[in-house]
N, C-alpha and C positions, 0 to 999 in steps of 0.2 A: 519609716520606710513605706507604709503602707498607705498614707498620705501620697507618696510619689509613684506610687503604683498606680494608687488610683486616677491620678494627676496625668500621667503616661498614658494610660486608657480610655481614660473616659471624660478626663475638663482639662484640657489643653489650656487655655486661657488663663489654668493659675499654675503652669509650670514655669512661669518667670520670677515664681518666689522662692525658687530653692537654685538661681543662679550661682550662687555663692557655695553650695555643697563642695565638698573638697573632691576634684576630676577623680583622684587614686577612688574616692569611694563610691562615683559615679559607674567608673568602668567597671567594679566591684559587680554592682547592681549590673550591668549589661551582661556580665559574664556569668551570673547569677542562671538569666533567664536565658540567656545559648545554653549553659549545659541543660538547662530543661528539657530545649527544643529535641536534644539526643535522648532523652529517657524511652519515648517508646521503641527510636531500634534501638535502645540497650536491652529492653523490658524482652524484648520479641526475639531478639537473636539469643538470649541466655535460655531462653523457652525451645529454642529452635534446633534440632538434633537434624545432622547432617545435611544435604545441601538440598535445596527447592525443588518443586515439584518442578516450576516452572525453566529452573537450570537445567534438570536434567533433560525436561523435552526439547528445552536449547542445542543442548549436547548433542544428544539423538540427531535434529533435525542436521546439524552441520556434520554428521560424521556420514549420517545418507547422501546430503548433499555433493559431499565431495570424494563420493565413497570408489569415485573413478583412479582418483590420485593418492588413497589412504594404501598403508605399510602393507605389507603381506608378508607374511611368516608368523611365528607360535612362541609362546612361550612353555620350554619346559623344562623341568628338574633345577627352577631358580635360575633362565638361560635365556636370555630376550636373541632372536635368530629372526634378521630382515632379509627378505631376498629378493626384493625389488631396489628400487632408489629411492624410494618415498624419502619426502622432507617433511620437519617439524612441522606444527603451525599454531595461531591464536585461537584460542578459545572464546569467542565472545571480545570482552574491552578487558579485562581485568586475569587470563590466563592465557599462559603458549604450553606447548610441547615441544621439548626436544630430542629430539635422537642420536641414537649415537654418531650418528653419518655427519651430522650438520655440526659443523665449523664456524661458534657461533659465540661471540661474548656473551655470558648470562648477562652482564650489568646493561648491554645495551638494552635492553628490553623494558628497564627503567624510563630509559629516555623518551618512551613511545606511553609512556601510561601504563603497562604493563605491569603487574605487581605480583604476580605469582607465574613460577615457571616450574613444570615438571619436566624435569631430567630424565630420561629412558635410556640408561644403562646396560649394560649386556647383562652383568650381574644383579644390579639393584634399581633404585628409582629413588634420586633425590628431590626434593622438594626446597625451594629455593623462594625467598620475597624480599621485595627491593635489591634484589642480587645478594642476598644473605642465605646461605645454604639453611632450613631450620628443622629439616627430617630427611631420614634415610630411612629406605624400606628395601627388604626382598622383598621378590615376585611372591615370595609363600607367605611374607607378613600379609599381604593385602590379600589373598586368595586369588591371585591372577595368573596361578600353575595350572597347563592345560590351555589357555586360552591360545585357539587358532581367528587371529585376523582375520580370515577370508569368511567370518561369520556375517561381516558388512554384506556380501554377496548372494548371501544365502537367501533363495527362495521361502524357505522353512520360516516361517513368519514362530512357532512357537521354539527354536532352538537358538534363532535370530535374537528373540528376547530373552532366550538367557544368557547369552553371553552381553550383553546389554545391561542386564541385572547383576551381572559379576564387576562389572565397572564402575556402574554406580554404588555400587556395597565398598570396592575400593577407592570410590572420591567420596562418599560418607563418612568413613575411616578416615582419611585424611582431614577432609574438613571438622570432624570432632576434635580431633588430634593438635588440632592448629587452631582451636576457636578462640583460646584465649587472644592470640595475635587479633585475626579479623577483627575481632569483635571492636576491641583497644584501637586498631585502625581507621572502622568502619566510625565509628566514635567521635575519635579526636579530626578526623577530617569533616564530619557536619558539622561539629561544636565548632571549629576554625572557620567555614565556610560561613556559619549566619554570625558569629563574634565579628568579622572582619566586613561582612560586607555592611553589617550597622555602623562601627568603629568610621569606614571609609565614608557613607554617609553624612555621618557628625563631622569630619573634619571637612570636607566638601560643602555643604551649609552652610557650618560657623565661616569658615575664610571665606565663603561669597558676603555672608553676614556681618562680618568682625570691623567693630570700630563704627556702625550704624546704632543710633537710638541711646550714643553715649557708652555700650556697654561693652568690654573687652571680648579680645578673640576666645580666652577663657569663659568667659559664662557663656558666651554665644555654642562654643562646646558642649558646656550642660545643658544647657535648654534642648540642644540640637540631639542627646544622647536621649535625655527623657523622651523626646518625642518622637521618637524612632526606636522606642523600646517596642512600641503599636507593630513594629515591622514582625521582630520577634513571636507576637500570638499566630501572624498569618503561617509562621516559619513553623510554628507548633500543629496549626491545624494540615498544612501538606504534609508533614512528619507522618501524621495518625489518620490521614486519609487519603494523601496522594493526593492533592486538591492541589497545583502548582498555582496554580491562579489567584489563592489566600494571600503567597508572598507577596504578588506583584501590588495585589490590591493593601497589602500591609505597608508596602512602601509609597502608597498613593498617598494613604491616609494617614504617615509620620508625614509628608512632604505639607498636608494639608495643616496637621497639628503645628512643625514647625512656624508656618505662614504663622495662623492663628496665637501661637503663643508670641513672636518677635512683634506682633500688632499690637500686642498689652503691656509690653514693657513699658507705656507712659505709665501705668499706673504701677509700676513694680514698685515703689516705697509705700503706697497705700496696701499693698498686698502681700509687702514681707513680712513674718511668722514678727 
C-alpha cells in the first residue's frame, strides 16, 4: 500500500502498474484517506466546549440587526409571555426559531438546508434536527427565568450584555448537550463530500478514458482513483487551514497525474510488479 501512496503523490507515471488491484480495495484506500481529511474537525470540535466565539457575535449582530421586528415580552416562573406579533426566524444557514405564534412544519426546514430548530414554547423549549425533536428544556433548565426581551432596546450597553450572556450560556448548554449529534454530522458530511466528489471524478475520467490504449473501463477506474487520491491532500490542507484553494489546485493536479499516468500505459507490461 505504501508503494501506491507514494505512486498517488508523488510518480504518477508508475500508477499504471497496479491497474489490476481489486476496485473493492481501491475504494478502501480512497475511503481511507476521506476519513483523514475529517480528523482535524473531529480533533477540534471534541476539544471545543460550547459554541464559537465567532457564532455568538453572529448571533449578537442579527438580533441587533433586526432588533426592530424581534419578540417583546419576558419570561418568568418557567412562562414564555409574547405581546407583540413577532415571528420566528433563521439563524445564520444551519438554525431557526420558532414561536409559539408561528404555524409552521418543523420538517419543512429540512427542505431549506436547515438542520437545527429551536421551538419556543410557553412552557419549555424544544430543540429539534432534521425535524427529529432531540431535547427539551425549561426556561429554568437553561437559566433564561427573568429574561425581559426588551433588553435588545436597551440603551444600558452593560445590562444589554448581560442579558446577551444569559443566551449564550443557554446555546453553550445546548450545544454541549447535543455535541455528540453535531459533531457525527459535522463529520460524516465532509468525509461524504471529498469521498464522493473523488469517486465522481474517477468515474468521469475512466468512461471519457475507457476502452483507449487497450485497457478496460475497470482499470482506467483505478488509475483514475489513484491519481485523484492527490485531490484528497489538497482537501486535508483546507481542512487544517482553510486554504480552499489546496482542493481546487488538488484537482488540477490528479487531472494532470491522470494525463501523465494513461500516457504510460504502453509500457504497463514492462512496469508491472
Amino acid at each position: 500500500m505504501l508503494k501506491r501512496l507514494r505512486a498517488s503523490l508523488a510518480n504518477p507515471s508508475s500508477i499504471p502498474q497496479f491497474r489490476k488491484d481489486n476496485v473493492i480495495l481501491v475504494i478502501l484506500y480512497i475511503f481511507v484517506l476521506s476519513f483523514i481529511v475529517t480528523l482535524p474537525t473531529l480533533i477540534s470540535s471534541v476539544g471545543t466546549s460550547g459554541a464559537s466565539v465567532s457564532t455568538k457575535y453572529a448571533i449578537r449582530e442579527l438580533l441587533l440587526e433586526n432588533k426592530d421586528s424581534f419578540l417583546e415580552g419576558n419570561i418568568t416562573n418557567n412562562t414564555l409571555t409574547i405581546t407583540n406579533n413577532a415571528e420566528g426566524t433563521v439563524l445564520g444557514e444551519k438554525v431557526a426559531i420558532v414561536l409559539p405564534t408561528d404555524d409552521i412544519d418543523i420538517n419543512s426546514f429540512v427542505t431549506i438546508n436547515v438542520y437545527y430548530v429551536v421551538k419556543l414554547n410557553t412552557n419549555d423549549i424544544e430543540i429539534y434536527f432534521l425535524g427529529n425533536k432531540i431535547k427539551t428544556y425549561s426556561y429554568d433548565d437553561l437559566n433564561l427565568n427573568g429574561l425581559d426581551f426588551d433588553f435588545i432596546n436597551n440603551t444600558n450597553y452593560k445590562e444589554r450584555n448581560e442579558s446577551f450572556e444569559k443566551i449564550e450560556a443557554a446555546y453553550d448548554k445546548v450545544v454541549n448537550d447535543i455535541k455528540g449529534i453535531w459533531i457525527t454530522f459535522d463529520v460524516l458530511k465532509e468525509f461524504a463530500r471529498v469521498f464522493f466528489i473523488v469517486i465522481i471524478f474517477d468515474l468521469a475520467f475512466a468512461f471519457l478514458e475507457r476502452g483507449l490504449k487497450g485497457i478496460s473501463f475497470k482499470e482506467c477506474f483505478v488509475i483514475s482513483m489513484y491519481s485523484f487520491a492527490i485531490e484528497i491532500v489538497g482537501q486535508i490542507i483546507d481542512s487544517l487551514y482553510g486554504l480552499t484553494i489546496c482542493s481546487y489546485i488538488g484537482i488540477a493536479i490528479g487531472i494532470i497525474y491522470f494525463v501523465i499516468a494513461m500516457r504510460n500505459t504502453n509500457n504497463i507490461e514492462k512496469t508491472m510488479e
